[in-house]
C-alpha positions in Angstrom: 30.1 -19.1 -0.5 28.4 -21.5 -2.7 26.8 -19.6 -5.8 24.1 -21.6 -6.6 23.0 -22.0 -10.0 20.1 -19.8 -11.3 18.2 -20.2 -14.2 19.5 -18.8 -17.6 16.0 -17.4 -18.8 14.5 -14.0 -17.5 11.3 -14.0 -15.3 10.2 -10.8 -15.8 8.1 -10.9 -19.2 6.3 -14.2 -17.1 6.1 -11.9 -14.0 4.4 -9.1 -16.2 1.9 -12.0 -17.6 1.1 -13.3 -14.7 1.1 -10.9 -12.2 0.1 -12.2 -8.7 0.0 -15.7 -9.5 3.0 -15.7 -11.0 5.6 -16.3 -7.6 2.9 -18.6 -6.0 3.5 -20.4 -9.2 6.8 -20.7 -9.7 7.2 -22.0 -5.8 4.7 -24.6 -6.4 7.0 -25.7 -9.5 10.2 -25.7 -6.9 9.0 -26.5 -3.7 11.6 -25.3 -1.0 12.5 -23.0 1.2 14.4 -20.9 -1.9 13.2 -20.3 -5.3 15.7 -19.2 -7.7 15.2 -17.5 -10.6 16.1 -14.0 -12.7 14.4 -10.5 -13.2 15.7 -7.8 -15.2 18.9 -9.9 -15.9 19.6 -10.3 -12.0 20.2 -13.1 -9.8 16.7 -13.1 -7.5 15.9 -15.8 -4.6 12.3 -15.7 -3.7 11.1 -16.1 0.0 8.2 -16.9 1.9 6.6 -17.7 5.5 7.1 -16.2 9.2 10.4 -17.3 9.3 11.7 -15.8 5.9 9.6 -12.4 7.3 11.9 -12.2 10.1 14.9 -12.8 7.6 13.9 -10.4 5.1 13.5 -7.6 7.5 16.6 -8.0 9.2 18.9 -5.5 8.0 21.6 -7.6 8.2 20.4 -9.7 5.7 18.6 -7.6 3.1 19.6 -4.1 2.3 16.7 -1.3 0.2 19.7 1.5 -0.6 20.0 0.5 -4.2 17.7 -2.0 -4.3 14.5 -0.4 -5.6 13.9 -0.4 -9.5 14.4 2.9 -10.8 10.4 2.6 -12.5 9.3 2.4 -9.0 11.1 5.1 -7.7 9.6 7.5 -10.5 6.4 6.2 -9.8 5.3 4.8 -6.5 8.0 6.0 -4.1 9.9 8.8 -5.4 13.5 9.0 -5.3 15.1 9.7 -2.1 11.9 8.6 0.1 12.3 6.8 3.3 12.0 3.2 1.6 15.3 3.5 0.2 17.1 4.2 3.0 19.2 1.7 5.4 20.4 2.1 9.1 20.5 4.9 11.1 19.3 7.6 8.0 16.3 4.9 7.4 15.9 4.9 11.1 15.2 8.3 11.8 13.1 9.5 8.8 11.1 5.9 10.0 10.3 7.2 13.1 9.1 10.8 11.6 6.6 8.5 9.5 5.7 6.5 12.9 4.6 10.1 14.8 2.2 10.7 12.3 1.2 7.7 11.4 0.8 5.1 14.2 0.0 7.7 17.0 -3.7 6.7 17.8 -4.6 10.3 18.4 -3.5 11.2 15.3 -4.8 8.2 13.1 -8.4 8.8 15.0 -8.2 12.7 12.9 -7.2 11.2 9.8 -10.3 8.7 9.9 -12.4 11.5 11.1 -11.6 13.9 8.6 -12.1 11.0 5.9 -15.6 10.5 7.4 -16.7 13.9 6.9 -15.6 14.3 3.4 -17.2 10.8 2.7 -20.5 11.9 4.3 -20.3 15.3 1.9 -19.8 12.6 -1.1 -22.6 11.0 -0.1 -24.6 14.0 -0.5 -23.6 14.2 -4.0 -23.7 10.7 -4.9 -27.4 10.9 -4.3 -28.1 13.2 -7.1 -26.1 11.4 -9.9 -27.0 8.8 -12.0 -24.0 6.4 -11.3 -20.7 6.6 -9.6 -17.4 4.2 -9.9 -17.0 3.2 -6.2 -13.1 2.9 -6.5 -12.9 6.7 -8.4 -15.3 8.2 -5.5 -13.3 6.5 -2.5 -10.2 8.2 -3.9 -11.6 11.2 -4.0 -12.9 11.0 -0.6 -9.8 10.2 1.0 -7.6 12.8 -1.1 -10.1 15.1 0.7 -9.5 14.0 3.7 -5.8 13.1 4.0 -5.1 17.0 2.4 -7.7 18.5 5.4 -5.7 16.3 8.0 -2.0 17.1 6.7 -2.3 20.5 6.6 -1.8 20.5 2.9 -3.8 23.5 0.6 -6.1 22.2 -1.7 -4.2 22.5 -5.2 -5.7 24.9 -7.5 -7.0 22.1 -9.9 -8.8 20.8 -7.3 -9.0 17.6 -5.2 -10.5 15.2 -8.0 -7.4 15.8 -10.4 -5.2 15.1 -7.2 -6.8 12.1 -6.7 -6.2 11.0 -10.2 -2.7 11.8 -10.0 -2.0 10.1 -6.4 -4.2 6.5 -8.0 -2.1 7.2 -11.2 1.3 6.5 -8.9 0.1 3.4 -7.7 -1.9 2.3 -10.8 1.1 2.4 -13.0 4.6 1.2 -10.7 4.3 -2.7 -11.9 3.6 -2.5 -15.4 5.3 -0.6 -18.3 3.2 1.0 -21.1 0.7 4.2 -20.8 -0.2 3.8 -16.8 3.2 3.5 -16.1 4.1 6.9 -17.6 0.5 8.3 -15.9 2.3 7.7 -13.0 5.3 9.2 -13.8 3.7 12.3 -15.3 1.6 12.6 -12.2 4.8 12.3 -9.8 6.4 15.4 -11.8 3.1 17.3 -11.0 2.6 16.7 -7.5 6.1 16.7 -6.5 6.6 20.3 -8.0 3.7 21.8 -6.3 3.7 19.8 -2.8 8.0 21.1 -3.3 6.5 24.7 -3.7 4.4 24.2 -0.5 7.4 23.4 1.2 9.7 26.2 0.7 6.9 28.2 1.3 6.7 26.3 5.1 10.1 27.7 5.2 10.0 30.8 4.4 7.1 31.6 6.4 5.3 32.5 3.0 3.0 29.9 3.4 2.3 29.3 6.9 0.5 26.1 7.7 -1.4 24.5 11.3 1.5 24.5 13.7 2.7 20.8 14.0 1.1 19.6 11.0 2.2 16.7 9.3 3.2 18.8 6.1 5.2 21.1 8.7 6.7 18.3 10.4 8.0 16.9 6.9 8.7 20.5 5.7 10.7 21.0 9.2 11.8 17.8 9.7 16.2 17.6 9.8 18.0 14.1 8.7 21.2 12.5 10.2 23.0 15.2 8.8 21.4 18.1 10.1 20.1 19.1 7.4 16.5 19.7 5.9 15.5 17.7 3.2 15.7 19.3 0.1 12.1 20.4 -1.0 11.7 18.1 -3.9 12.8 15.2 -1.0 10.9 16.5 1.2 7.5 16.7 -1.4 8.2 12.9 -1.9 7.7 12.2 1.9 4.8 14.1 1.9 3.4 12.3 -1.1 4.2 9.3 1.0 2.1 10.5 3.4 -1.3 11.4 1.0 -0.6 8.8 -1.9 -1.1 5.3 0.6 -3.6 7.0 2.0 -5.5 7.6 -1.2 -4.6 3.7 -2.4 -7.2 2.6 0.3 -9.9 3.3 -2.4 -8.3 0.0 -3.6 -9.8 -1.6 -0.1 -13.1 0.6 -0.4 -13.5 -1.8 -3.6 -12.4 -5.0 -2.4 -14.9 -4.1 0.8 -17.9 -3.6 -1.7 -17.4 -7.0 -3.5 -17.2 -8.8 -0.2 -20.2 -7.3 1.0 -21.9 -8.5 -2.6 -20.3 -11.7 -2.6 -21.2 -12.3 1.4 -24.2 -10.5 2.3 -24.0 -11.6 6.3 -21.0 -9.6 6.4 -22.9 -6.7 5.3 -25.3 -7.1 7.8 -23.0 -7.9 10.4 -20.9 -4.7 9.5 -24.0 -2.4 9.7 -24.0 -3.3 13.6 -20.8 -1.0 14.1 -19.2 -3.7 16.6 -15.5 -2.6 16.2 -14.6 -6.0 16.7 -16.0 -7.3 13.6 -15.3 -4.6 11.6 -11.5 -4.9 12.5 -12.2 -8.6 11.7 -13.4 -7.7 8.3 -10.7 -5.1 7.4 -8.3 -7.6 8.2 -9.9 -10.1 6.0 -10.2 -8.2 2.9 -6.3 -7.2 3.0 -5.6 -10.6 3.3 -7.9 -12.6 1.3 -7.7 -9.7 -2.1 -4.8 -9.0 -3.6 -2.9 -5.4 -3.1 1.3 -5.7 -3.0 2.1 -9.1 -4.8 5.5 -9.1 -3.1 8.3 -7.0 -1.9 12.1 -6.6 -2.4 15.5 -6.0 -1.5 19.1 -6.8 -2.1 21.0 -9.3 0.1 23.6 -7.1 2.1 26.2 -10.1 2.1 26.9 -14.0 1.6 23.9 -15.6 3.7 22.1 -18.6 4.4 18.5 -19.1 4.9 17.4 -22.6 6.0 20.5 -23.9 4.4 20.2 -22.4 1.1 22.9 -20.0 0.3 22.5 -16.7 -0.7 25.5 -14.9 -2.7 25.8 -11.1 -2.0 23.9 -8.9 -4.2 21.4 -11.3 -4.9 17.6 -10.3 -5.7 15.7 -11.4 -2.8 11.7 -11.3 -3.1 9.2 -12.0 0.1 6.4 -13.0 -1.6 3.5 -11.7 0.4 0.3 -12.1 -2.1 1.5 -16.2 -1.8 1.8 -16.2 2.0 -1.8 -14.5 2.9 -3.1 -17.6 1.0 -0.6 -20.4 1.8 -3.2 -23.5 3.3 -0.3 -24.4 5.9 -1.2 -20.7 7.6 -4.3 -20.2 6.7 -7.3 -23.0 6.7 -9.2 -23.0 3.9 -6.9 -19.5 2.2 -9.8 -19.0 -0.3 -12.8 -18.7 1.8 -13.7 -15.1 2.9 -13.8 -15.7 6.8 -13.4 -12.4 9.0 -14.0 -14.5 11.9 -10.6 -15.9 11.4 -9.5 -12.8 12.8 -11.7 -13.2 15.8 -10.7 -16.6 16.6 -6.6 -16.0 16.4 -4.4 -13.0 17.1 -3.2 -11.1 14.4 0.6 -11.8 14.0 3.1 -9.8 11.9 4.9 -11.9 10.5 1.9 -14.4 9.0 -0.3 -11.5 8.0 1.8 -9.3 4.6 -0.5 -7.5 3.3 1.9 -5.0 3.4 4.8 -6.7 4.0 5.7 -7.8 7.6 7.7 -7.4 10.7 8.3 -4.5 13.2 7.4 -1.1 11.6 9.5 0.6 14.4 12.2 -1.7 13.4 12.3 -2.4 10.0 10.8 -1.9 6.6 7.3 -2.2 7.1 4.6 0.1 6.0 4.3 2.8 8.9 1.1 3.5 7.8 -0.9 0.3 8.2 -2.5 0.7 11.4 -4.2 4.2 9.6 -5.1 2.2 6.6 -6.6 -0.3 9.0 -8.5 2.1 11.1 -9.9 3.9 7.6 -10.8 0.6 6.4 -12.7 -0.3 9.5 -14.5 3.0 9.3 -15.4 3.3 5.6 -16.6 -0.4 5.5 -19.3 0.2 8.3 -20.2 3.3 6.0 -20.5 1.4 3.0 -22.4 -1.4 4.5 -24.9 0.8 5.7 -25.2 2.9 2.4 -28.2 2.4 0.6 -27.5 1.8 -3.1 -28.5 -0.4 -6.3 -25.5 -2.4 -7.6 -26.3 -2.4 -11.8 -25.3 -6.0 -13.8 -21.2 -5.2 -14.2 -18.3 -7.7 -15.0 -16.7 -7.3 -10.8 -14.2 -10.2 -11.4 -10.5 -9.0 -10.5 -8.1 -10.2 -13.1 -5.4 -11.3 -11.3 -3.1 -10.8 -13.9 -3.3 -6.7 -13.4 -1.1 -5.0 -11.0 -2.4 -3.6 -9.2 -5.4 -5.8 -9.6 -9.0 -4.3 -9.3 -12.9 -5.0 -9.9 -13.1 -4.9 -13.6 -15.8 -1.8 -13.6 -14.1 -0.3 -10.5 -17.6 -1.1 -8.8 -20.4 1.3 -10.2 -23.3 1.9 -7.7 -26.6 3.6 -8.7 -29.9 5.0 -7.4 -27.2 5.6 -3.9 -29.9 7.5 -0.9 -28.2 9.7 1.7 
């Protein structure tokens, strides 16, 4: 197959600069339906739009095994979790993920149990000075996500876990000290949560039967066989740690609210519609995952434009929730959008796109949607002062954030 030419000069230093804008960039500079460029000495093609969704996540075309950065694996992911598998292996640990996470029943007890342990936090809000909305949330839903997966509460307590479980996220796209956070915080957790497991095992550490740390600790691959515990602590990380990175949301909710006080008021209401609305509007309109990738599986073609084996191949996802042609006006906050129009998988990445039963896709977005839904009716009807703080969101961070992390004060339960 034609190898087309790709630049001599490395993208990643640029990436690393520019963070989010940096791929909505470069396609503006090379308008088509293929960008290509390099990152870490590779070959990369860069994707975007409903029709590059469906290409990406056919597994015919774009292959994980192999494809994940080793800094993300010993960060974000873990080695050997479910996002680096392919095919029938990929398939069937996909589908454990999809019985905890997408059954309603048990998605309703994970924002219930994240509603109590905000309500406790509330409790102690009140009688501080200050608190760092983002640092709080975290804690909150650590709390909560351990309760509803069965897990014990570590001995160092829930805020350290917390720490650790934003410390993954925080530091998987950038090198220097919160990328070795991260990885120091992986080492932690995935010792103890591996523990936990063999305890499951050995019936020396008995947890609630059915469990979603029993199902993981219980759970056999294609082979047969049980995951080996430290395997098995990663997929129960992968369970706890997105939960936890909704405290990213929690934020993003807050500044909306600040920045568009009639969706505070219309939040307090409680209609589920609009808070579904909203929810859906602050994961598309702030930016979270910048993009996603893979490796193409063989010689393809997309809309004419070869693609040689091998090849890097990004779906840029922060580029596509704000592309004009999909979204009228991409910069105005709007949940009514979501109102007006269904929502459709393959226009709205937050997350990336597609099937989750099928493909890739984040198994746990319709709990990270329900959470977000709940805690942003909490949070509108909270009663707090918001002291003068710099709340812009550099979009050169990943993963970006409010400056301050949103700091509250004088907060009444």
């Amino acid at each position: 197959m034609d190898r087309r030419h790709h630049p001599r000069w490395d993208n990643t230093l640029p990436l690393l600069a520019r963070g989010y804008a940096w791929l909505p960039d470069l396609r503006r500079r090379h308008p088509g339906p293929v960008v290509r460029t390099r990152l870490a000495g590779r070959p990369a093609v860069a994707l975007h739009g409903p029709d590059a969704v469906r290409f990406f996540y056919d597994e015919r075309h774009v292959e994980r095994a192999g494809a994940l950065p080793e800094p993300v694996r010993s960060t974000l992911f873990g080695h050997g979790a479910v996002h680096s598998l392919d095919g029938p292996v990929h398939r069937l640990r996909k589908a454990m993920f999809l019985s905890l996470l997408a059954d309603p029943v048990r998605v309703r007890a994970l924002v219930d149990e994240v509603g109590a342990a905000w309500e406790a936090a509330v409790q102690d809000w009140a009688g501080r000075p200050r608190v760092v909305l983002l640092d709080e949330a975290a804690r909150v839903l650590a709390a909560g996500a351990c309760r509803w997966a069965g897990l014990p509460p570590p001995e160092d307590g829930t805020g350290p876990l917390a720490a650790d479980l934003v410390a993954m996220v925080d530091g998987f796209a950038t090198p220097g000290p919160r990328h070795w956070r991260g990885r120091l915080a992986r080492r932690r957790r995935e010792a103890w949560i591996a523990g936990v497991v063999e305890g499951v095992r050995d019936g020396s550490a008995p947890l609630p039967a059915g469990c979603p740390v029993e199902r993981v600790a219980l759970h056999r691959d294609a082979d047969g066989e049980l995951l080996e515990p430290r395997v098995a602590a990663v997929e129960v990380l992968n369970l706890i740690r997105p939960t936890v990175a909704v405290c990213w949301f929690v934020a993003f909710a807050a500044h909306a609210a600040y920045r568009w006080p009639r969706t505070r008021e219309a939040l307090a209401t409680g209609d589920p519609d609009y808070a579904r609305a909203f929810a859906q509007e602050v994961r598309r309109f702030y930016p979270f995952a910048p993009f996603v990738g893979g490796r193409a599986a063989a010689d393809l073609t997309h809309r004419g434009e070869p693609i040689a084996a091998g090849t890097t191949v990004l779906l840029d996802l922060y580029g596509q929730n704000h592309d004009p042609e999909l979204w009228p006006d991409p910069y105005a906050f709007r949940p009514e959008r979501f109102l007006e129009r269904p929502e459709d998988v393959e226009q709205l990445v937050p997350q990336g796109g597609g099937d989750p039963g099928r493909g890739h896709r984040c198994p746990g977005e319709a709990a990270v949607v329900g959470l977000l839904e709940d805690l942003s009716v909490r949070l509108a009807r909270l009663e707090y002062v918001l002291p003068a703080q710099d709340l812009s969101i550099p979009l050169g961070r990943m993963i970006a954030r409010p400056r301050s992390g949103f700091v509250i004060e004088a907060v009444r339960a």
